[in-house]
N, C-alpha and C positions, 0 to 999 in steps of 0.2 A: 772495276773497282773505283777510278776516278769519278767514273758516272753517276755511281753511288753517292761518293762522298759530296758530289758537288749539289745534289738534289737532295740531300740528308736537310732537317726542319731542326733549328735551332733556338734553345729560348734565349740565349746570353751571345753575343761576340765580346768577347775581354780582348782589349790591344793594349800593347805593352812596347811603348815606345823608350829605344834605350838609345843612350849614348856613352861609350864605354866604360861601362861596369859590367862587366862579363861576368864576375863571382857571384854580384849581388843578381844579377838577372837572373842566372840559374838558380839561383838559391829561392828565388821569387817564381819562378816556375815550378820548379818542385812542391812549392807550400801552396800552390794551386791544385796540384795534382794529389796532395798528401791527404786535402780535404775537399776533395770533388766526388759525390758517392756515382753509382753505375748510374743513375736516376737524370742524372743530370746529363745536358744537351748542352756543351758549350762549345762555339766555335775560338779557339784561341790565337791570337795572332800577334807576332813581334816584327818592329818594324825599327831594322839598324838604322840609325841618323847618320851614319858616315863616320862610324866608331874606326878606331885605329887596333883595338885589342883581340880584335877575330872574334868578338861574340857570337855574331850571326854563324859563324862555323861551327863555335860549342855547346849552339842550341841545336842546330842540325842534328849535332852526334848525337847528340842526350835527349832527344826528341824531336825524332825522324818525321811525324804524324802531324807536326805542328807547322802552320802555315808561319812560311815567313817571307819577310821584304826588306829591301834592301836601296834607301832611297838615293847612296852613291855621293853624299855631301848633309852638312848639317844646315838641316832646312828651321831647326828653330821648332819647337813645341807644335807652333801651330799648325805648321804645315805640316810637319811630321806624322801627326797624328790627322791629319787629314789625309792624306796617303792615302789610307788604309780605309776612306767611306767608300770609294766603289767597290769591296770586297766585303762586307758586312754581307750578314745571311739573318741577320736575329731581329726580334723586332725589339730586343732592349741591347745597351752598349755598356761597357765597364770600359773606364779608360782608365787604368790602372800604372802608377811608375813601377819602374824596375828594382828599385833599391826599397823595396817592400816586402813584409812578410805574410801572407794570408796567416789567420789563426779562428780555426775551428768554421764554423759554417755561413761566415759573417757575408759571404757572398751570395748565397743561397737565400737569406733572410732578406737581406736589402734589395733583391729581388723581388720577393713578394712581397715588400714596401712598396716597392715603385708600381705592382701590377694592382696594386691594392684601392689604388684612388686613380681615378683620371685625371682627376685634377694636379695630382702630383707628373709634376714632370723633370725632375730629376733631385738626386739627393748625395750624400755623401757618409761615409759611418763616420766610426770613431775614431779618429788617428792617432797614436800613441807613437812617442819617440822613444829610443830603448833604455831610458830611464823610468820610464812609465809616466812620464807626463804628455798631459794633452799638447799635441801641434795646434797649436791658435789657428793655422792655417783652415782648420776645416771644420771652424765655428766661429764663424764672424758675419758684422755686416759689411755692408757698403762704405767704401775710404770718401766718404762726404768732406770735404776741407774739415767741417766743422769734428769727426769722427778721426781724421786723419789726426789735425789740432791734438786731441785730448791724448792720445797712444802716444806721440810723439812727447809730448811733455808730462807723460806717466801718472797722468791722475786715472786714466783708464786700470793702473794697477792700483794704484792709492785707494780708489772708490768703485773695486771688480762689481759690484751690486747696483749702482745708481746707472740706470739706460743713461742720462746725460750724458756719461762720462766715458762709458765703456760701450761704446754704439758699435764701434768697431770691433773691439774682443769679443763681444756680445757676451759676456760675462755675467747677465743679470738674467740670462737663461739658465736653467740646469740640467750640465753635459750628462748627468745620469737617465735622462730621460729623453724618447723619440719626441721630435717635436718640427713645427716648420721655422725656420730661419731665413736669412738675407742671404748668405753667402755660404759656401763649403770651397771646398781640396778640388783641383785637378789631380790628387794624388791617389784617390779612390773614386771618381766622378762618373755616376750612372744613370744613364738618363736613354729615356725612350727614343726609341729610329726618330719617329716621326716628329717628335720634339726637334732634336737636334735637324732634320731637314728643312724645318718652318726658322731656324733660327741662323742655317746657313751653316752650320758646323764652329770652328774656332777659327776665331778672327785673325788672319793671320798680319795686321797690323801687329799684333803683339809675337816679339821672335822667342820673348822666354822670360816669365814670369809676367804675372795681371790678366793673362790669359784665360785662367779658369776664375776670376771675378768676372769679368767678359760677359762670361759664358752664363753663368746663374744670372745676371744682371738682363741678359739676353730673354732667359727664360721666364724671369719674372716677369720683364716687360710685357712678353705674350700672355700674359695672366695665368701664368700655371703656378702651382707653388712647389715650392724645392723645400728640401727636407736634411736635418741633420738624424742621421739612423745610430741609436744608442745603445741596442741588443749586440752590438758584436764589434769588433775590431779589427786593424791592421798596424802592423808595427812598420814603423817608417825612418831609414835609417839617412834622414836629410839633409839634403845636399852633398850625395858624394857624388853626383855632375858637377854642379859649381865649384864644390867644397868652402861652400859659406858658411855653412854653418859647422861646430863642434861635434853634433851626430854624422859623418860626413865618413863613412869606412870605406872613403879611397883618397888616394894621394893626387895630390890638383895642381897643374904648374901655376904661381902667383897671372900667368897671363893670364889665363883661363877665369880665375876668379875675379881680376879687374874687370874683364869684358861682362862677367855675370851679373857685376854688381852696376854696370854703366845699364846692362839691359833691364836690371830690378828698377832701378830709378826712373829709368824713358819709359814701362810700363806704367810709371805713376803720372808722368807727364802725358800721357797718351789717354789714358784713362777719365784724368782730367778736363783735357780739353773735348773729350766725346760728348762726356755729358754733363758736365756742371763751368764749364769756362763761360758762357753767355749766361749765367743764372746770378754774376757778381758783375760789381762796376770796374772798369781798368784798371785802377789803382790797385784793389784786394787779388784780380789776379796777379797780375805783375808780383805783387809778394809771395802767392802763394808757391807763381812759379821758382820763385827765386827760393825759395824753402828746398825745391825738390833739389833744384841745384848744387845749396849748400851741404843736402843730403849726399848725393853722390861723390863729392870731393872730400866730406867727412868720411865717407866709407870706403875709398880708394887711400887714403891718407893711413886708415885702418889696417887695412890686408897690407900695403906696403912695410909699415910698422909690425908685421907678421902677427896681427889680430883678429881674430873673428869678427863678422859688424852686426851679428846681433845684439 
């Protein structure tokens, strides 16, 4: 039977990298399985980051048939979810979080998206938070200073229409419709084997969050184009790892969330100097970086003051 299942030909590996949220995981499991028809070939796989809440034990129970791993410490997004590339079987990837709800056949379609152009090498659907508002997260462009600039000082909402202004929300696109875009979600991110092997997987410079900007930023470099997919959905109940944000259905010790939010900021620092630090003179960096800075201390200032920092 093992010999079977290990020579079985798959179209999909979906990895589902969690860090204690055991409810949401299962809950995120189950609405895989609720709308996965017989048709479909999917290798499934959860990989505990060094959860403390016994997840990986109350995935075992409630689904025995599913491969799981177990990295023994928190290795950080990117590693984490690297783990799990020597054990891939499929020739396309769903790296899917755990505090998500599949709804209806949004993974089946976004698949024959991505099989549909060659040229497309990875894409994201529609991420809705349980209000029913779009997650900005998985429709935007590149945090260019100049992109970063306009979000942070809210004319990217003042003027959602004008590319100037809203480069980063990409707002001057319309989320009703399939289309290609600059950036998507690590929180539904699908993209071809052989994509993500020419691009090296997730950069584990980044330990948790900027990661999946990384990653489309990686791909597009290779010249492939990434795609925001608008036929289907998932619901995203965000930040109940960190608990930064107010959709966050689990309880977070204020440590937990200061560290998240030092990590949210050094991703922007990091990202920066990758690729736009040698494209200004000294001076403009020096400010830029000193921006990120004042970011962080303004948002540690925040969760102390027992506030959200979005």
């Amino acid at each position: 039977m093992k010999q079977k299942e290990e020579s079985k030909v798959y179209d999909l590996s979906i990895v589902i990298l969690s860090f204690n949220v055991k409810e949401l995981l299962l809950n995120c499991l189950r609405s895989i399985y609720e709308n996965k028809d017989a048709k479909d070939s999917w290798q499934v796989m959860v990989v505990d980051n060094g959860s403390s809440d016994n997840s990986l034990e109350a995935v075992k129970k409630a689904y025995p048939r599913i491969e799981s791993y177990q990295t023994g410490q928190n290795l950080g997004f990117s590693k984490g979810n690297n783990y799990t590339i020597p054990f891939l079987k499929a020739p396309a990837v769903l790296f899917l979080n755990p505090d998500t709800k599949i709804v209806g056949d949004v993974i089946q379609k976004s698949l024959d998206l991505l099989n549909s152009d060659p040229q497309i090498g990875a894409l994201t659907c529609r991420v809705e938070l349980p209000n029913g508002k779009l997650d900005y997260s998985c429709h935007r462009g590149f945090p260019t200073p100049w992109n970063s600039l306009t979000y942070f000082l809210g004319l990217a909402k003042r003027f959602p229409k004008l590319k100037l202004f809203s480069g980063y929300t990409a707002t001057y696109l319309d989320i009703n419709t399939t289309h290609e875009m600059e950036c998507g979600s690590g929180t539904f991110l699908m993209v071809k084997r052989d994509v993500g092997d020419k691009i090296g997987w997730w950069d584990s410079d980044y330990f948790w969050n900027g990661e999946d900007i990384e990653f489309f930023y990686q791909v597009k470099e290779l010249g492939y184009k990434t795609y925001y997919y608008a036929g289907g959905k998932v619901i995203h109940y965000k930040g109940s790892s960190s608990g930064l944000q107010s959709t966050s259905q689990a309880v977070v010790p204020k440590e937990r969330k200061i560290t998240s939010a030092k990590h949210a900021t050094e991703a922007m620092r990091i990202f920066f100097m990758k690729h736009y630090y040698h494209q200004y003179f000294p001076g403009l960096r020096e400010f830029i970086l000193l921006g990120i800075y004042l970011l962080e201390k303004m948002r540690i200032l925040k969760i102390n003051s027992g506030l959200k920092y979005e």
